[in-house]
N, C-alpha and C positions, 0 to 999 in steps of 0.2 A: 574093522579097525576104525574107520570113518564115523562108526556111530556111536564106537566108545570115545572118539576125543569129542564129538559133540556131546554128549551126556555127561562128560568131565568138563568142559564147557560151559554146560547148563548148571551143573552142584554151584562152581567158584564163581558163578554171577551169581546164582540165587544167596546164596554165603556174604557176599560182597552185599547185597539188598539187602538180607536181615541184619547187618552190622551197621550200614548205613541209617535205616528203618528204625533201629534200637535207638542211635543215636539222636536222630531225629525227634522220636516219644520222649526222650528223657531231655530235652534241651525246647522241647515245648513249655511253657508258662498256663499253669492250672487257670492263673485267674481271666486269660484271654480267651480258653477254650471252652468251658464248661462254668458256670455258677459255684463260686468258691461258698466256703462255712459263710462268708458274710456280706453274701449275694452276689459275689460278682456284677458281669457288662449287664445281667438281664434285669437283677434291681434297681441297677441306673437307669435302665432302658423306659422300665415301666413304675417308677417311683413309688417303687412299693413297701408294707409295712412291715415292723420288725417280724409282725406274725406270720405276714406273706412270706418273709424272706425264711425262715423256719422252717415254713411247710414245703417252701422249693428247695432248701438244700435235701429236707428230707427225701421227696420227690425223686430227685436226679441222684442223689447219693444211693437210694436202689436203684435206676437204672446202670451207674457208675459201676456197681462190684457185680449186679449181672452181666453188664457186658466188659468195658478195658481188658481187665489179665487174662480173666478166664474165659476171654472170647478169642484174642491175640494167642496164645496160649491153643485153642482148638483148632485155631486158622494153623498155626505151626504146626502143630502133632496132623493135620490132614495134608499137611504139604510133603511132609516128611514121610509120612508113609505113599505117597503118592511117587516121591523121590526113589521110595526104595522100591516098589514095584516098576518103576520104569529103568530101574539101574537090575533089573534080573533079565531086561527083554532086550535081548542082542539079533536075535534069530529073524529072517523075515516072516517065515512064519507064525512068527508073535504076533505080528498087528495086528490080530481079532480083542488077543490080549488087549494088547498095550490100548486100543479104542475104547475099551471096558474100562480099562482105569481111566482112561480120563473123564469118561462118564460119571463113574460111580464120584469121583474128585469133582465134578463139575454138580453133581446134583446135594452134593454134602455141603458144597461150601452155599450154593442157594439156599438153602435148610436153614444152614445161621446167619445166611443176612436175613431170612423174612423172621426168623426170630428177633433177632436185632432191630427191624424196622416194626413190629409188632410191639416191642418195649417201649421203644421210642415212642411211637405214635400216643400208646396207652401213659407214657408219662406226659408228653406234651396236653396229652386231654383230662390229665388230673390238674395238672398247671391252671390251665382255664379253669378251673373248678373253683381256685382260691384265689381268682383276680376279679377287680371291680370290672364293671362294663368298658370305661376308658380305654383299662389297662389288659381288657383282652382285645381291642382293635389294636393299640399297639404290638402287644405277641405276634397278631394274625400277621403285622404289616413285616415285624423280625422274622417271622419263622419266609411268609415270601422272599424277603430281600435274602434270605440265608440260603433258601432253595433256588434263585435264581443267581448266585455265586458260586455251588457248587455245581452245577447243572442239573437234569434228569436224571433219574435212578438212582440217585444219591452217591455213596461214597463205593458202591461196586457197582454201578449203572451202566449205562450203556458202555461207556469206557473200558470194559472188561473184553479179554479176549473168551476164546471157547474154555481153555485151561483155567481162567478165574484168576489170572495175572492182568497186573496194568499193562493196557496199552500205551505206547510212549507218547507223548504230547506234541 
């Protein structure tokens, strides 16, 4: 009984995150987060030209639709099936089970951040490709200053528990 009100426990917070989480994305501001159609914070940043700004939205515009939905979008469909195999394991003698999934959930969800961080890296180094010298020290000095705000390991880095949920701050 104990382990079913805790696992009904765990749905209605995780329920209560993705509703929060939702709200959160959709009351973000395009132009603060990413390089809008007509350059965004990065063209201010590095005073760059109509053609620069062109080839960056093009740039980040495919990093953009490989990753946002249809990444948030995989993260959910692997939560949720990870939800439903741990809502079959009541038994103690499941825990060999229930270790396996979090496994196989923990090594799935690694898989799409290094995809994600492999996008990432390979648009940040197309970026360079179509900035003057200037204006690729400046990037170099944005992309440090962005990675020293977020911390190490980027946006699931160290911060991450074994499950691949945030740990609280």
């Amino acid at each position: 009984m104990t382990r079913f009100v805790v696992i009904v426990g765990f749905m209605v917070a995780f329920a209560a995150g993705l509703t929060i989480g939702a709200r959160w994305h959709r009351d973000e501001s395009p132009a603060t987060t990413r390089p809008s159609r007509h350059g965004g914070w990065l063209s201010s940043e590095l005073n760059l030209t109509p053609a620069q700004r062109e080839q960056l939205d093009r740039i980040w515009s495919e990093t953009a639709s490989r990753g946002g939905r249809d990444w948030e979008e995989r993260r959910r469909r692997l939560s949720r099936e990870r939800d439903e195999a741990i809502a079959a394991l009541f038994r103690p003698e499941d825990k060999v089970r229930y270790d396996q999934v979090l496994k196989r959930y923990e090594n799935a969800m690694n898989n799409l951040d290094k995809e994600w961080r492999a996008s990432f890296h390979a648009s940040v180094e197309r970026t360079k490709t179509i900035l003057t010298p200037e204006q690729q020290i400046r990037y170099d000095e944005l992309l440090r200053r962005h990675q020293s705000e977020k911390g190490p390991g980027g946006p699931r880095g160290r911060d991450m528990n074994r499950r691949g949920d945030r740990r609280p701050s």
